[in-house]
C-alpha positions as CSV (number, residue, x, y, z in Angstrom):
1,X,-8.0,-73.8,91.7
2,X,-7.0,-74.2,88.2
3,X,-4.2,-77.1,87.5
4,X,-1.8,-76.8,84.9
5,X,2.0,-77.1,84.3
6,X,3.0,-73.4,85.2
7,X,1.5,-73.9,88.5
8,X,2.8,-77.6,89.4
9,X,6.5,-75.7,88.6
10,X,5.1,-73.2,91.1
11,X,3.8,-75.9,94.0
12,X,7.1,-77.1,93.3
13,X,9.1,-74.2,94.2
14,X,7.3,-73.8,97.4
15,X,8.0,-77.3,98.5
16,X,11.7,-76.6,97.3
17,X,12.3,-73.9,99.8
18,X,12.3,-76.3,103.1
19,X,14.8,-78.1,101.1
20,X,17.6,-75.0,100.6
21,X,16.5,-74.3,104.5
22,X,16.5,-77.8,106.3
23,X,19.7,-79.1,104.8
24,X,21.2,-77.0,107.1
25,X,19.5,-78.9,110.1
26,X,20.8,-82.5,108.7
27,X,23.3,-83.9,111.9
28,X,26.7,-82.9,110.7
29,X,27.6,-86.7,110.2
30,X,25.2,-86.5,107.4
31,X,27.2,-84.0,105.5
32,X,29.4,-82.0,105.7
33,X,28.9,-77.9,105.7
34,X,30.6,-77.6,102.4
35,X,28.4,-80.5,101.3
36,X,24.9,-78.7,102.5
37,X,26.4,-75.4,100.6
38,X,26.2,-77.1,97.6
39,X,23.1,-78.8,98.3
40,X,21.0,-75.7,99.4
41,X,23.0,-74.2,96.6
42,X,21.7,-76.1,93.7
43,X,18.2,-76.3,95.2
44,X,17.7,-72.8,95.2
45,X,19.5,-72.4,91.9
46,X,16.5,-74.7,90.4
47,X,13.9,-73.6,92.0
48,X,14.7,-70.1,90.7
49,X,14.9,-72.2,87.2
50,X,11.4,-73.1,87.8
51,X,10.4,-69.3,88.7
52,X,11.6,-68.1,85.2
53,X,10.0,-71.3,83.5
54,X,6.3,-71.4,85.4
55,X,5.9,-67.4,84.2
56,X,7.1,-68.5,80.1
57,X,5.3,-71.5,80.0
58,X,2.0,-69.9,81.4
59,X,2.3,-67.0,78.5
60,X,3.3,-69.3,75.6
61,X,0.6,-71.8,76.4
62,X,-2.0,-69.3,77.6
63,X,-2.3,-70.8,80.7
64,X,-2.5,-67.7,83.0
65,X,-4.8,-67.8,85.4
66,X,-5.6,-65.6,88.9
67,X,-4.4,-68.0,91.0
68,X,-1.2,-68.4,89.5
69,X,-0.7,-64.8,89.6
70,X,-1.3,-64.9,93.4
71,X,1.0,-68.2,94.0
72,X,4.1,-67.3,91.7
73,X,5.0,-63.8,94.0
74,X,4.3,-65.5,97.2
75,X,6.4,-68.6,96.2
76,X,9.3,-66.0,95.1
77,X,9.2,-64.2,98.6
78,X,9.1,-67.3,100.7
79,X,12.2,-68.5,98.8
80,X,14.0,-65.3,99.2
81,X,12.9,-64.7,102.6
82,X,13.8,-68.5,103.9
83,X,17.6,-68.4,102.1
84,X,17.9,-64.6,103.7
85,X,17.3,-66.0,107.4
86,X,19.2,-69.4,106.9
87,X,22.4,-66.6,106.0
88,X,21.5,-64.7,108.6
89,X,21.6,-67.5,110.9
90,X,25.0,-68.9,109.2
91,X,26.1,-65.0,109.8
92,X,27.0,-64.6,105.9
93,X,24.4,-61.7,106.1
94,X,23.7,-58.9,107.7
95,X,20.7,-58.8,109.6
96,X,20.1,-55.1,108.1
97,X,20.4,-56.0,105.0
98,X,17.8,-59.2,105.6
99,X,15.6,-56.9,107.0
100,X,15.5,-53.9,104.5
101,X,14.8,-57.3,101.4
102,X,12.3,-58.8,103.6
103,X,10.5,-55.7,105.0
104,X,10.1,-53.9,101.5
105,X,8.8,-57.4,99.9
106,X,6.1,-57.2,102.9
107,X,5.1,-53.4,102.2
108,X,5.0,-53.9,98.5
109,X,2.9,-57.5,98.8
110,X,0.4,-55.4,100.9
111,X,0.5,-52.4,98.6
112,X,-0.4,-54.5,95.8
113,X,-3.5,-56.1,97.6
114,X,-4.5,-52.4,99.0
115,X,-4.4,-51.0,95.4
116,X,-6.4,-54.6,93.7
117,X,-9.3,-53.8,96.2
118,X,-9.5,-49.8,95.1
119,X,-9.2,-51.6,91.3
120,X,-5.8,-49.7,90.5
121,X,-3.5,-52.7,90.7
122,X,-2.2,-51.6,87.2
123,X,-0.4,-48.6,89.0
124,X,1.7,-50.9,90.7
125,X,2.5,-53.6,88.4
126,X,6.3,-54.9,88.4
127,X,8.1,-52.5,86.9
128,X,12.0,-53.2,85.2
129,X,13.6,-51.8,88.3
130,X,11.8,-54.3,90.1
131,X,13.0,-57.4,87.9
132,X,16.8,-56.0,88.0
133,X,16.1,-55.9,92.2
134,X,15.0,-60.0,91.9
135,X,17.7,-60.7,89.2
136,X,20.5,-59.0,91.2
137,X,18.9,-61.5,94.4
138,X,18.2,-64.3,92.7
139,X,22.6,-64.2,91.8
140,X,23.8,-63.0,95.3
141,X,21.8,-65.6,97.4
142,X,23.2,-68.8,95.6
143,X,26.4,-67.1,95.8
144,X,26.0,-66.8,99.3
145,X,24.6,-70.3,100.1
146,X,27.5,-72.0,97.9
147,X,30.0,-69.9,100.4
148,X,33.2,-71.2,99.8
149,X,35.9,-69.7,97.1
150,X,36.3,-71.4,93.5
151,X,39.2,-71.9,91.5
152,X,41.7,-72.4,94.4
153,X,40.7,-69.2,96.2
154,X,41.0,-67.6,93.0
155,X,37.5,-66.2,93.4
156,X,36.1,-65.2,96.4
157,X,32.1,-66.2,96.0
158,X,30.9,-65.4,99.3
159,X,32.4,-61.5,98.8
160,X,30.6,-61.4,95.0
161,X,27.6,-62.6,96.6
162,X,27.5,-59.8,99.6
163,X,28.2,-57.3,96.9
164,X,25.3,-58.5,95.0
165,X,23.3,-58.4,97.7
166,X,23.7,-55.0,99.3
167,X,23.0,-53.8,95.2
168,X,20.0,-55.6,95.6
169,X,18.8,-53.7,98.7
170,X,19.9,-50.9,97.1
171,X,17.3,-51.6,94.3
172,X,14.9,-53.2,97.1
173,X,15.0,-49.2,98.6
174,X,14.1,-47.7,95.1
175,X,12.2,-49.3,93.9
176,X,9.7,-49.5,97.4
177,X,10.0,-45.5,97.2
178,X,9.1,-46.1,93.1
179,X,6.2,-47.9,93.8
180,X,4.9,-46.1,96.9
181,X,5.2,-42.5,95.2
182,X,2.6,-44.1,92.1
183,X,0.4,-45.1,94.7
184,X,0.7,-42.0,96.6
185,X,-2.1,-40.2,95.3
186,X,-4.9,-42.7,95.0
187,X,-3.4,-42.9,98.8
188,X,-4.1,-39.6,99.4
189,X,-7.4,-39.5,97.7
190,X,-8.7,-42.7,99.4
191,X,-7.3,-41.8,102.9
192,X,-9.3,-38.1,102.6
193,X,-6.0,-36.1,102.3
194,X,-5.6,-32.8,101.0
């Protein structure tokens, strides 16, 4: 396993994510729930930081490597997937909606390995609809952590955020369909299909 800065930011973001989840399990004397908003708030908020900077750093420096290709889109769907259930369980979002994000990331992460083994990963490499899906996420969830309104009610986060979010399952939908209907036919031609 190679060792380099890219991929300590990486390690770093997976041990970040019990963080954004387990502040929620502190006893309430500890803080307070506005206090753990802000807290799994600004966790998540830099460990999506260090999800932007572990990708540039490994490009600039030429640091890419197989394993950090592996690790960086399986730290990304832990974080999403841990902050989705944590505002499931808080009821700030919709089960469905958690779902949908969570299902597709599952279907797509298996897809990928399906079409590395058959040598036509290329086919379904992250496409721009893809990176507009995780941007539009990677907004709504801290949104949705933080919770409580700004500027003396002035603007209602929480209600951003769920807008955000149900764009980003919007995007989630298409772009699953985007990337299953490239793989369709080396699908069709491995399955035996006519």
């Amino acid at each position: 396993m190679p060792f380099n800065i890219p991929i300590l930011l990486t390690w770093l973001r997976v041990a970040l994510i019990p963080l954004v989840v387990g502040v929620y399990y502190l006893p309430e004397h500890w803080l307070h729930l506005a206090d753990r908003n802000l807290a799994s708030t600004l966790v998540f908020i830099v460990a999506a930081i260090t999800d932007w900077f572990d990708g540039y750093l490994a490009r600039r420096w030429n640091e890419t490597s197989a394993f950090g290709a592996f690790l960086d889109p399986v730290a990304d769907k832990l974080m999403v997937a841990g902050a989705l259930l944590v505002l499931v369980q808080l009821d700030r979002v919709n089960a469905v909606i958690a779902f949908i994000i969570i299902g597709r990331e599952i279907t797509i992460s298996a897809l990928r390995e399906w079409m590395a083994e058959i040598g036509a990963r290329k086919s379904v490499a992250v496409s721009s609809l893809g990176k507009i899906k995780t941007a539009a996420q990677m907004v709504a969830i801290p949104l949705l952590l933080f919770h409580d309104p700004l500027f003396g009610g002035g603007l209602d986060i929480h209600r951003c955020g769920e807008i955000l979010l149900w764009i980003a399952g919007v995007l989630t939908v298409w772009s699953m369909f985007y990337y299953l209907r490239r793989a369709w036919p080396l699908i069709k031609e491995k399955s035996g299909a006519v």
